[in-house]
C-alpha positions as semicolon CSV with decimal commas, in nm:
position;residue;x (nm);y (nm);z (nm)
1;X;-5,386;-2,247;-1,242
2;X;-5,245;-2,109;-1,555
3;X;-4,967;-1,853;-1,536
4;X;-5,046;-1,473;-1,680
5;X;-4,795;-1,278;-1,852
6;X;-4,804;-0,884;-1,895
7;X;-4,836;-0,703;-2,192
8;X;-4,733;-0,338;-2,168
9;X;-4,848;-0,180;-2,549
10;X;-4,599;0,115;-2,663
11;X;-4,919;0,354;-2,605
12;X;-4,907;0,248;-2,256
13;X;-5,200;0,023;-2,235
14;X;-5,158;-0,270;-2,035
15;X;-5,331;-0,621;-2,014
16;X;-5,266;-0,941;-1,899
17;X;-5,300;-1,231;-2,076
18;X;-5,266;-1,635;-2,016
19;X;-4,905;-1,791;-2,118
20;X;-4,941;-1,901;-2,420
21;X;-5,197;-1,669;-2,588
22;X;-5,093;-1,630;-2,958
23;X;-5,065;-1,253;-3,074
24;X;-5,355;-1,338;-3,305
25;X;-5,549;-1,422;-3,030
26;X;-5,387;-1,075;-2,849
27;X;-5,520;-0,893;-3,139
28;X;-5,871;-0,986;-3,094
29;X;-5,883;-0,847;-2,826
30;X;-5,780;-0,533;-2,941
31;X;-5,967;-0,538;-3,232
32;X;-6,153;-0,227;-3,392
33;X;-5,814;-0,030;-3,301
34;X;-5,703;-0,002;-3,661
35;X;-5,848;0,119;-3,958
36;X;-5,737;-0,159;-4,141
37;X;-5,689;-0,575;-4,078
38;X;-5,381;-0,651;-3,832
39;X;-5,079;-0,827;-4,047
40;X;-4,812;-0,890;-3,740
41;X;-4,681;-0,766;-3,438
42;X;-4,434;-0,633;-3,298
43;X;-4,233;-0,613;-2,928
44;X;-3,974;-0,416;-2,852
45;X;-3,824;-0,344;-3,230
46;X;-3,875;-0,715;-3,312
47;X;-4,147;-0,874;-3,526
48;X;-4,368;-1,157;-3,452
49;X;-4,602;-1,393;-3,662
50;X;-4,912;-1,378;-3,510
51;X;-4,928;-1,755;-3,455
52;X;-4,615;-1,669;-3,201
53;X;-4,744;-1,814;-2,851
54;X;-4,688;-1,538;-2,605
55;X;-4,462;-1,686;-2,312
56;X;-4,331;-1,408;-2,092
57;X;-4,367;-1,041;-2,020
58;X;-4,345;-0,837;-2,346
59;X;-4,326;-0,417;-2,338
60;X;-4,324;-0,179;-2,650
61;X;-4,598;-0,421;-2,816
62;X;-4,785;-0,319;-3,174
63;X;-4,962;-0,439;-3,422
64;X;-4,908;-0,324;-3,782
65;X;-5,150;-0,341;-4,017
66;X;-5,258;-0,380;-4,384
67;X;-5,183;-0,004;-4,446
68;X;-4,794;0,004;-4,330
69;X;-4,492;-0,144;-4,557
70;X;-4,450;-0,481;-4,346
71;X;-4,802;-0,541;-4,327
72;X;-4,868;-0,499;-4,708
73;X;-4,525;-0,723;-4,730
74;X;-4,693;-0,995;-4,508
75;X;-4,998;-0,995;-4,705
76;X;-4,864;-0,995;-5,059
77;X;-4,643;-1,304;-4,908
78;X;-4,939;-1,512;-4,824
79;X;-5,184;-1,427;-5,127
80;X;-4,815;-1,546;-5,336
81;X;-4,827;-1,852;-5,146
82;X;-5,222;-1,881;-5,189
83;X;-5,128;-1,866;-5,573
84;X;-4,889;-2,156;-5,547
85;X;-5,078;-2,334;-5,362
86;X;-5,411;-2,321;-5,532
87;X;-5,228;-2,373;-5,860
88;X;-5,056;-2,717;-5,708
89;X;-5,463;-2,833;-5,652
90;X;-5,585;-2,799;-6,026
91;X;-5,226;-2,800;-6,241
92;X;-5,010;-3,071;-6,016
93;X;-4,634;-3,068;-6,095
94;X;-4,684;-2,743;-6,285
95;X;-4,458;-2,456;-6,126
96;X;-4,589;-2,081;-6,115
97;X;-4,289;-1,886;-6,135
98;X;-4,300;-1,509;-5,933
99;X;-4,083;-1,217;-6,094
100;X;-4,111;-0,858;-6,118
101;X;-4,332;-0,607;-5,925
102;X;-4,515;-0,424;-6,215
103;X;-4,845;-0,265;-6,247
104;X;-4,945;-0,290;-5,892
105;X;-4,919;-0,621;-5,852
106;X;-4,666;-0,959;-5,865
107;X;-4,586;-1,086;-6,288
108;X;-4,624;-1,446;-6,251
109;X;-4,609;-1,706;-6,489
110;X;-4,593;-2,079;-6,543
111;X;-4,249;-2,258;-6,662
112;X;-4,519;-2,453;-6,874
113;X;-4,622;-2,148;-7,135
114;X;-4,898;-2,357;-7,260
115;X;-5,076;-2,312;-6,869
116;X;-5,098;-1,900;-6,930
117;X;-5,432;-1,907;-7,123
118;X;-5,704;-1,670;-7,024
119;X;-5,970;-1,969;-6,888
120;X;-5,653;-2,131;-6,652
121;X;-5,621;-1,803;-6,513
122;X;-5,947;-1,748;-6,450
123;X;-5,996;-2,118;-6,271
124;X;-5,660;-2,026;-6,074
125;X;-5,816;-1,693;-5,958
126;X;-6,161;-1,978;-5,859
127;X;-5,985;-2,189;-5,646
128;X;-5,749;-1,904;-5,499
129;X;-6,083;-1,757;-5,338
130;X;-6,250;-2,133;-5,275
131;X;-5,970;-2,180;-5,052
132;X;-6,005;-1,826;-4,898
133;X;-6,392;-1,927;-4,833
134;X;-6,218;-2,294;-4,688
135;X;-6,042;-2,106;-4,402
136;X;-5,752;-2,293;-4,420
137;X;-5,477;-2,278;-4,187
138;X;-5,130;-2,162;-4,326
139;X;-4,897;-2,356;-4,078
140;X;-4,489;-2,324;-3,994
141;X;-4,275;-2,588;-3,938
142;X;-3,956;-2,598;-3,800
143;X;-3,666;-2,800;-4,021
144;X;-3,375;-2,924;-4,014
145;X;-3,177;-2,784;-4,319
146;X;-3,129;-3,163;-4,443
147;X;-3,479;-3,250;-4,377
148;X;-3,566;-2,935;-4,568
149;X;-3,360;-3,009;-4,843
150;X;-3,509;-3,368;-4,906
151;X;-3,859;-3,242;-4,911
152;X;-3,766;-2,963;-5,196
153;X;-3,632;-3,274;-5,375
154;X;-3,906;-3,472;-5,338
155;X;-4,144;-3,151;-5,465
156;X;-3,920;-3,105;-5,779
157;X;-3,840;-2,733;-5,617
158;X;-3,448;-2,768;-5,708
159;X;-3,382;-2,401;-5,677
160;X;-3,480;-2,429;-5,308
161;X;-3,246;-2,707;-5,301
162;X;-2,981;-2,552;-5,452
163;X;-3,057;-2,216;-5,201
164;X;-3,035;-2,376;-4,911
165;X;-2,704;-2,565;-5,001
166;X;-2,520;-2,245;-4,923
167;X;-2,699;-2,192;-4,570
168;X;-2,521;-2,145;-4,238
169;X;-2,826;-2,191;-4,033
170;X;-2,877;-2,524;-3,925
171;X;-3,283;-2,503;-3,966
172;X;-3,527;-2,368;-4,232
173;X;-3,905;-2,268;-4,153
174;X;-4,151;-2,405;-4,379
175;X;-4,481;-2,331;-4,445
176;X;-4,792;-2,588;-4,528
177;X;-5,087;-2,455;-4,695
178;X;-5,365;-2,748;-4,798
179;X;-5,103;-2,956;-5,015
180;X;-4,835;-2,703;-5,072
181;X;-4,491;-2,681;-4,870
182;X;-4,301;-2,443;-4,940
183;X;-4,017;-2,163;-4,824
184;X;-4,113;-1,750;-4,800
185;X;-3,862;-1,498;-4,698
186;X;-4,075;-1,359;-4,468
187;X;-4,366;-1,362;-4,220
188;X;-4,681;-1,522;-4,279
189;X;-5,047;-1,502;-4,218
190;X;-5,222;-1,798;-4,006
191;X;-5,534;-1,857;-4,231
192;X;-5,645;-1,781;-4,609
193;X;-5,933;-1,616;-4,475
194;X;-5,751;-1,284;-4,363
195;X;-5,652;-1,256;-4,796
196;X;-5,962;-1,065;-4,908
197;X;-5,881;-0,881;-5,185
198;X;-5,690;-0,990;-5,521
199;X;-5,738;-1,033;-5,854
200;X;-5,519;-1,223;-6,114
201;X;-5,491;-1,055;-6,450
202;X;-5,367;-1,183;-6,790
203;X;-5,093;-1,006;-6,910
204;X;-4,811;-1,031;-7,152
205;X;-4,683;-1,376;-7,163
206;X;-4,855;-1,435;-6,817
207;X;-5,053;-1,289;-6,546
208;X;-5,026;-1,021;-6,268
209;X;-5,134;-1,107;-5,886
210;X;-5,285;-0,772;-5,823
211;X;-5,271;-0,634;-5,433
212;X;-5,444;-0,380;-5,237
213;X;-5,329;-0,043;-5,318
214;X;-5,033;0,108;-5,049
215;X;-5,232;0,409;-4,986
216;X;-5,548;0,284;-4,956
217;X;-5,549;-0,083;-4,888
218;X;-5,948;-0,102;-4,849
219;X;-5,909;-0,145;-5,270
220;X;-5,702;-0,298;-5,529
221;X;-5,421;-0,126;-5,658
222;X;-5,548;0,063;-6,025
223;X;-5,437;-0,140;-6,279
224;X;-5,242;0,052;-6,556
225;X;-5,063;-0,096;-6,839
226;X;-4,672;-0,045;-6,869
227;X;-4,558;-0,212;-7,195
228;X;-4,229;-0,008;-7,209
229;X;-4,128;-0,120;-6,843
230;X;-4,281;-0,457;-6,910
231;X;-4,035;-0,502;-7,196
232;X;-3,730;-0,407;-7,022
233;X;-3,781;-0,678;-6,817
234;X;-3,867;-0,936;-7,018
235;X;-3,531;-0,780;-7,153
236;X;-3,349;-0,807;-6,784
237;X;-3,485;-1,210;-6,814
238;X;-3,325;-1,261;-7,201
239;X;-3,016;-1,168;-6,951
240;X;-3,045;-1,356;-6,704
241;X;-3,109;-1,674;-6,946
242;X;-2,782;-1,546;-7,141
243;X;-2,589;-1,541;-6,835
244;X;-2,727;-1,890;-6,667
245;X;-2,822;-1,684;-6,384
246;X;-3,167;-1,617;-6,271
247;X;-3,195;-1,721;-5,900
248;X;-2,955;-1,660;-5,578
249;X;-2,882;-2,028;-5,596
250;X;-2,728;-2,003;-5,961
251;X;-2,528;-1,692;-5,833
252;X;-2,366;-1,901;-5,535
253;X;-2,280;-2,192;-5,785
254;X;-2,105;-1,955;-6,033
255;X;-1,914;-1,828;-5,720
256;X;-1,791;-2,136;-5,545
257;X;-1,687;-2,283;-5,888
258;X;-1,424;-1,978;-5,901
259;X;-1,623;-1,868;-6,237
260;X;-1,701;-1,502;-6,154
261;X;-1,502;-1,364;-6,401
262;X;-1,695;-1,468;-6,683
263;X;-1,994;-1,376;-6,546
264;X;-1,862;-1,027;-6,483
265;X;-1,723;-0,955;-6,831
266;X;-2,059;-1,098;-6,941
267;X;-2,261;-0,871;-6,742
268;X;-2,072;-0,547;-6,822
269;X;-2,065;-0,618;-7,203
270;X;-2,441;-0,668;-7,200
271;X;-2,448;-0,326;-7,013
272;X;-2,242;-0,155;-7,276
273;X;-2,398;-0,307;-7,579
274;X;-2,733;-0,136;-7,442
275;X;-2,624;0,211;-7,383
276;X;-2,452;0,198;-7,729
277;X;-2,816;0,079;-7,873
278;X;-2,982;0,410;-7,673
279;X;-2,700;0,617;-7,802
280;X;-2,741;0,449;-8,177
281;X;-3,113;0,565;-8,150
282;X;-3,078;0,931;-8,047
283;X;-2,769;0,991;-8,324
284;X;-3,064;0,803;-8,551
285;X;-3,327;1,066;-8,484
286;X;-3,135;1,334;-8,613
287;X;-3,250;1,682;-8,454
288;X;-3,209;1,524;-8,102
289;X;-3,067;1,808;-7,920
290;X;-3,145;1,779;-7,533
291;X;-3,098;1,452;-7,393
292;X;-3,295;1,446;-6,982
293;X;-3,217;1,124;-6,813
294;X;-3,427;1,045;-6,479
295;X;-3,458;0,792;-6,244
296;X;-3,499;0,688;-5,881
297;X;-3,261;0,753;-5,604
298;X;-2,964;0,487;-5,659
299;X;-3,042;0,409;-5,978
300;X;-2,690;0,445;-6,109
301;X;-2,762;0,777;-6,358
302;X;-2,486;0,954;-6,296
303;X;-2,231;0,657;-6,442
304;X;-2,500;0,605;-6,672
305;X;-2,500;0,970;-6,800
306;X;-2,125;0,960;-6,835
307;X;-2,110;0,617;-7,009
308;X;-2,337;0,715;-7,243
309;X;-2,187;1,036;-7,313
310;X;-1,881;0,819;-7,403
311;X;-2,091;0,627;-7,664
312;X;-2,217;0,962;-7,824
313;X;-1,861;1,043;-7,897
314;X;-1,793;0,718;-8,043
315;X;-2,072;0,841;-8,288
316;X;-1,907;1,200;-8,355
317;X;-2,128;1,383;-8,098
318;X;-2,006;1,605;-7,840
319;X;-2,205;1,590;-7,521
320;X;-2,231;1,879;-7,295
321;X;-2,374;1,787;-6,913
322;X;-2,583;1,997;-6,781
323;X;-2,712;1,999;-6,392
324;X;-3,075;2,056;-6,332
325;X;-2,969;2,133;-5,938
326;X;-2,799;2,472;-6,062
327;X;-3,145;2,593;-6,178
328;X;-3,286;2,569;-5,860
329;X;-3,484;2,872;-5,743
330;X;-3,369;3,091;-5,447
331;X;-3,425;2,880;-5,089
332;X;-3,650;3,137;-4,971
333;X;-3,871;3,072;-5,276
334;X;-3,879;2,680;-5,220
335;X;-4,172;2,529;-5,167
336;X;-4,230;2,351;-4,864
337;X;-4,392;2,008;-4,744
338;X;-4,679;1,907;-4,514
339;X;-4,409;1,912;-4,249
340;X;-4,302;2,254;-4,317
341;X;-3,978;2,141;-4,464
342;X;-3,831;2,267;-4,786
343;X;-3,934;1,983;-5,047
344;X;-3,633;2,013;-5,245
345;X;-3,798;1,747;-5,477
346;X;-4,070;1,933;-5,598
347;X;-4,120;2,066;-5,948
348;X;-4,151;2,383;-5,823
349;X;-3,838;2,421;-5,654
350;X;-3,672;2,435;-6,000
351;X;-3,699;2,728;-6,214
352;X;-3,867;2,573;-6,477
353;X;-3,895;2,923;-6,716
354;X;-3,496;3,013;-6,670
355;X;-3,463;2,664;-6,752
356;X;-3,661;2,651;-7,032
357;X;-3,536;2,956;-7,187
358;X;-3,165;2,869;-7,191
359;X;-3,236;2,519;-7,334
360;X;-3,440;2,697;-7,615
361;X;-3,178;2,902;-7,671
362;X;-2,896;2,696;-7,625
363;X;-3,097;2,440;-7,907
364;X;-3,138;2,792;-8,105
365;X;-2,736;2,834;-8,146
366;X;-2,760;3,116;-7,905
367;X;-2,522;3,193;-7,650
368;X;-2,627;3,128;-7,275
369;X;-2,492;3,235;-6,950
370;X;-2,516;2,904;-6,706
371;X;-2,610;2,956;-6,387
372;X;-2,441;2,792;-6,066
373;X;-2,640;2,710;-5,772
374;X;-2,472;2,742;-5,432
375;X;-2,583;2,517;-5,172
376;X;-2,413;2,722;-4,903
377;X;-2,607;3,055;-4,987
378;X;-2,893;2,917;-5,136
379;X;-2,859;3,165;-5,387
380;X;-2,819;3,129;-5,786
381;X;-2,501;3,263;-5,900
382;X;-2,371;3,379;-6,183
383;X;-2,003;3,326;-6,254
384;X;-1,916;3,378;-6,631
385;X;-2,006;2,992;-6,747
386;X;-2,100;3,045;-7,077
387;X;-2,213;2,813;-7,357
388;X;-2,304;2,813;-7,691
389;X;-2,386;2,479;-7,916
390;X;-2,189;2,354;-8,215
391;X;-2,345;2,180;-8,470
392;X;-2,267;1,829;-8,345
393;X;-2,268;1,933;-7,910
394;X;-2,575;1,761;-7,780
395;X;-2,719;1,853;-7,412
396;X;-2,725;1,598;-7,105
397;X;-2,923;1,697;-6,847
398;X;-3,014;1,465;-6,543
399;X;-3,286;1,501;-6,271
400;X;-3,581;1,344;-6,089
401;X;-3,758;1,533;-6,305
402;X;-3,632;1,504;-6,666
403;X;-3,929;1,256;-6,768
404;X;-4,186;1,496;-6,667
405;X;-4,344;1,687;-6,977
406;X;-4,347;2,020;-6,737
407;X;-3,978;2,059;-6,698
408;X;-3,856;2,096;-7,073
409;X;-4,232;2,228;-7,176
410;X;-4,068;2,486;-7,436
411;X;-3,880;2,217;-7,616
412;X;-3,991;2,067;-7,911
413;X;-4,065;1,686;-7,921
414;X;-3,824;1,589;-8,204
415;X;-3,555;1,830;-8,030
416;X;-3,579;1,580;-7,700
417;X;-3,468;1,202;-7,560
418;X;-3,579;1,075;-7,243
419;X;-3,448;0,800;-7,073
420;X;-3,518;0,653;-6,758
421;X;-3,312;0,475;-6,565
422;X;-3,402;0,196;-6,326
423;X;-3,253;-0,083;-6,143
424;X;-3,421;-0,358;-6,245
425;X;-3,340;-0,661;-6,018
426;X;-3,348;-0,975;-6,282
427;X;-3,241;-1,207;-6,034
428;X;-3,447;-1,389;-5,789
429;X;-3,394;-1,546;-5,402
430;X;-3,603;-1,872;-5,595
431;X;-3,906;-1,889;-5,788
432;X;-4,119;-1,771;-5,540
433;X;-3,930;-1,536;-5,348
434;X;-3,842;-1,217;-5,568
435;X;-3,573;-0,941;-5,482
436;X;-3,745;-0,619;-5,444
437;X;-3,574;-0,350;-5,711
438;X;-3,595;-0,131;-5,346
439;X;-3,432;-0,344;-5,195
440;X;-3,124;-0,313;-5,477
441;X;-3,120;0,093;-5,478
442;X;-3,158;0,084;-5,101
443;X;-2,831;-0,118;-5,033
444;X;-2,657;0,076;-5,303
445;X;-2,771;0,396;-5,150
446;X;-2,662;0,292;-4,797
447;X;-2,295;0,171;-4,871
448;X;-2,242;0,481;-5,091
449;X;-2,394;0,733;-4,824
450;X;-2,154;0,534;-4,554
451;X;-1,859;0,570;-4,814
452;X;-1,833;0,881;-4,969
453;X;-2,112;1,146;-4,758
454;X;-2,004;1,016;-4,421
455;X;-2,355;0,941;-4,366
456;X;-2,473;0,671;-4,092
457;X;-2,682;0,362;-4,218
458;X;-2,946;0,466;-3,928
459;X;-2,998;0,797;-4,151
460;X;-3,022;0,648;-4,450
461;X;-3,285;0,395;-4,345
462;X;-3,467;0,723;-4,141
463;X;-3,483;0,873;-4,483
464;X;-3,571;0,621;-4,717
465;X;-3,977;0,650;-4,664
466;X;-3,951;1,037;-4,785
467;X;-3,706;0,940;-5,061
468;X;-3,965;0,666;-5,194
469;X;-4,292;0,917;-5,155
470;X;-4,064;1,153;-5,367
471;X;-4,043;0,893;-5,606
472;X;-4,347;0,784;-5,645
473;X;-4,489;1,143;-5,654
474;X;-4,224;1,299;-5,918
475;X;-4,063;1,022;-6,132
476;X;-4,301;0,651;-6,122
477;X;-4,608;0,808;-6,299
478;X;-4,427;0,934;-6,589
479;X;-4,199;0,603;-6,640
480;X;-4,399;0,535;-6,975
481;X;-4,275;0,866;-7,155
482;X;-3,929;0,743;-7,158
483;X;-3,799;0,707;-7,495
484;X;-3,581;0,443;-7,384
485;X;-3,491;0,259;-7,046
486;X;-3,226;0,178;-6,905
487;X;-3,206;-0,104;-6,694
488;X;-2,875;-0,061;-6,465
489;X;-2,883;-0,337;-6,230
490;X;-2,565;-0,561;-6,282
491;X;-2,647;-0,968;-6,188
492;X;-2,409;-1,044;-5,934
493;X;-2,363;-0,683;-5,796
494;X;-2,521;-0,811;-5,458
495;X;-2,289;-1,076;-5,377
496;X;-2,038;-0,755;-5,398
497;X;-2,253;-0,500;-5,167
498;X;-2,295;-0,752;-4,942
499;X;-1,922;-0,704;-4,751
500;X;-1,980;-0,340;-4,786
501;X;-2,370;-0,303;-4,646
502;X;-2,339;-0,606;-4,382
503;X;-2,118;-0,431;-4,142
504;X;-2,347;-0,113;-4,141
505;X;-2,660;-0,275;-4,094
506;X;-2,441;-0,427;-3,755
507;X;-2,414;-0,094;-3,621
508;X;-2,827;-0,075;-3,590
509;X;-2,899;-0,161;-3,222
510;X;-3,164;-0,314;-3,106
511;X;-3,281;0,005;-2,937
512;X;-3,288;0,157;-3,298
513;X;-3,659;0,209;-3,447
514;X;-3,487;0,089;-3,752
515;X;-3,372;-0,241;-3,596
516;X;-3,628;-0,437;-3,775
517;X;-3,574;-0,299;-4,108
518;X;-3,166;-0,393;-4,041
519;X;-3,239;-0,733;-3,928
520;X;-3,475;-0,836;-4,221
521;X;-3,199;-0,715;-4,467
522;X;-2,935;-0,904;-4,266
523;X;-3,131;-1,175;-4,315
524;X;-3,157;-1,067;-4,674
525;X;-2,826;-1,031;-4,767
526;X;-2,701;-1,439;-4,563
527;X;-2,839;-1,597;-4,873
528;X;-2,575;-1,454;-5,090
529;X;-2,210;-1,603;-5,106
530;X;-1,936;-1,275;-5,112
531;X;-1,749;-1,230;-5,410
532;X;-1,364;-1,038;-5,495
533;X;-1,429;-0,706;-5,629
534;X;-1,068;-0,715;-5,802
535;X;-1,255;-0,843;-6,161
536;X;-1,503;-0,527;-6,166
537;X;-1,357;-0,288;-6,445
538;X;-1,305;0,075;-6,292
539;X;-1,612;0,216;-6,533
540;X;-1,827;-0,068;-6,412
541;X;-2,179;0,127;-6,254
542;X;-2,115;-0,069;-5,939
543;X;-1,843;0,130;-5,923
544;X;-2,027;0,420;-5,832
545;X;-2,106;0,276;-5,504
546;X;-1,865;0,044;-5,433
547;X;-1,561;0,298;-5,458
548;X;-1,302;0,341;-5,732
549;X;-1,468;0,408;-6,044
550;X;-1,294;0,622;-6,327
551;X;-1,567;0,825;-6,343
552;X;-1,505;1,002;-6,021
């Protein structure tokens, strides 16, 4: 007689099922619960594949689905992995080569440029849903990290190789999809049938594996153009190539061979040379008078604002910062969210007419009185801060905002320079594992929260999900009206965070609602070897999060 095991779900349903059952197998019987096709599950703040065999009591049990950020991360994992693997059946010993997130979908591309034609991408996008109609199984296997290391040998995948070099763990799990084996950071589907929407679509010097859209993952993602972005980071690539240093693996080697130092000077002079380029461009136009930098939380814009002020200097300008928060309207007056809470991110919780006026004037040659917000009061305030341009003083103002037509409405075009500012991540885990750019400004953010706003890691990873709707509300959409970007990401800066952000991510507990999240960036964050911070110059951007930058 088979043994049962209990399953206690976290909205207090309760079944019992034989030892054994897989939680695929669990969530057929649940099925018609969700909206929206079941990615994974999850047991007491812990995830599970749903090939996992169930084989003992389990309480707090879920299933996440297509709609929620791990399922949609599960999902664009195996339709990657469906790419690779379909591409291995009609181009074999051709590699497909996964960078950037852009346009709502994955930028892929084969090391062969000759492959990227319109008709091969159409025949990849065939076969991908052939094998979709084949129902084929996507299996794990367990490794040894030798064994593991022989077989990425033997398939040519010598970044894999090199990646795994560095590991502490003595196994690796790989995955086997028709002839493919390969390595994902990451959970996994069980069959190519469950991948039922995609679309591969030529673009730039390649093509983009489009996903389901976030917010409604019953469609694909719209697909909208982003040349600007696009050519940033095909810039952030001409980097990497310059530096040696595209892949985690590469990193690691440059690091045990004591090298670092190079690599450092390298990065930070590339950095410089391009805010000296945006600065060349605005002194170029002329009548530039108001200068609005924006970007997403963590970006690095404040050491971006002030290094760039530097390079305006160098060409006989006189920069004058001003803050977008001290134009804030009166707390009572802020709007609110669907919660009820004041949504200090909102457009409207500026005072878009004051502001408008005193840049006008200010561009005029008029005298203005500055306001001064304070955060205590919620109040403006005004305290006798008075400015009035010179001839060569330009304006620097930063805020979520600053892209957005609506804030600076009253300015004229050739009076104005937007930049936005990003962090871009150029470096991948391998070529078919990418580093989210959240991933980046989400470490940054949590080490600089911890470091100088006493804030816990718990809080910043409670907060993150209303940061990123902010973003994608109030700065995302208007990314293409940047006069230039501003990619601030520095190659090796990860390698540094890591000492910093591994010891917080510790403190989550397993009883945390955020353990998950802490234990997939733990897990993150192992493949990198730790660096000395002593090289980093004190006006380095890492700085800013790291501690002792000059621009404090």
């Amino acid at each position: 007689m088979s043994k049962m095991v209990r399953i206690l779900f976290k909205d207090g349903k309760e079944i019992q099922v034989e030892k054994g059952t897989t939680f695929e197998e669990l969530a057929e019987k649940v099925k018609g619960q969700g909206e929206y096709p079941i990615m994974l599950a999850e047991t007491e703040n812990s995830y599970k594949e749903l090939a996992s065999p169930i084989l003992h009591d389990l309480s707090a049990v879920r299933f996440i689905y297509l709609n929620e950020k791990d399922g949609m991360r599960v999902y664009q994992r195996s339709a990657t992995f469906l790419l690779v693997a379909a591409a291995k059946r009609i181009f074999p010993g051709r590699h497909i080569i996964v960078n950037h997130h852009i346009a709502g979908g994955y930028f892929c591309e084969f090391k062969d440029d000759g492959l990227c034609s319109d008709e091969n991408i159409q025949k990849l996008e065939e076969m991908m849903w052939q094998m979709v109609r084949e129902e084929l199984p996507i299996r794990k296997e367990v490794l040894s990290v030798e064994q593991a290391m022989e077989l990425f040998e033997a398939e040519g995948m010598l970044d894999k190789k090199e990646l795994f070099k560095y590991r502490r763990t003595s196994t690796v799990n790989i995955y086997r999809l028709d002839e493919a084996k390969d390595y994902f950071y990451g959970y996994m589907l069980t069959n190519t049938k469950a991948i039922q929407l995609f679309k591969l679509i030529p673009y730039a010097h390649g093509f983009i594996l489009q996903f389901p859209d976030e917010k409604d993952p019953s469609h694909l993602k719209t697909f909208v153009p982003q040349p600007k972005l696009s050519n940033i980071f095909r810039e952030s690539e001409r980097w990497a190539r310059i530096l040696g240093v595209d892949t985690v693996s590469a990193l690691n080697n440059v690091i045990a061979k004591g090298e670092i130092d190079e690599l450092i000077k390298i990065s930070e002079a590339l950095h410089e040379k391009r805010i000296a380029e945006i600065a060349d461009q605005i002194v170029e136009k002329k009548h530039i008078k108001l200068v609005l930098i924006a970007g997403p939380s963590s970006s690095g814009k404040t050491t971006s604002a002030k290094r760039l002020g530097i390079q305006l200097k160098v060409n006989g300008m006189k920069p004058h910062v001003v803050s977008i928060d001290d134009y804030f309207v009166d707390r009572e007056h802020t709007p609110r969210d669907e919660k009820g809470d004041y949504d200090f991110e909102a457009l409207e919780a500026i005072d878009i007419q004051l502001f408008n006026e005193h840049m006008k004037a200010l561009i005029e040659g008029k005298e203005v009185e500055v306001p001064t917000f304070n955060f205590v009061t919620g109040k403006r305030e005004y305290k006798g801060n008075k400015i009035k341009l010179t001839p060569d003083e330009i304006l620097i103002v930063e805020g979520i905002h600053g892209l957005n037509e609506k804030l600076s409405y009253a300015i004229p075009a050739e009076n104005k320079f937007k930049i936005y500012v990003s962090c871009l991540t150029q470096l991948n885990i391998d070529e078919h594992n990418r580093i989210p750019t959240t991933d980046t400004r989400l470490i940054r953010r949590m080490v600089r929260d911890n470091q100088y706003r006493g804030i816990d890691p718990e809080k910043t990873l409670a907060i993150w999900a209303s940061v990123r709707r902010g973003e994608n509300k109030n700065i995302f959409p208007f990314q293409e009206e940047a006069d230039a970007m501003l990619n601030t990401v520095l190659i090796y800066e990860l390698a540094v965070l890591k000492s910093k952000a591994e010891p917080l991510l510790f403190r989550i507990t397993r009883q945390s609602p955020y353990y998950a999240e802490a234990k997939r960036m733990l897990k993150f964050l192992e493949y990198f070897l730790p660096m000395d911070t002593s090289e980093i110059p004190s006006n380095s951007l890492i700085r800013e999060f790291l501690g002792g930058s000059s621009f404090q």
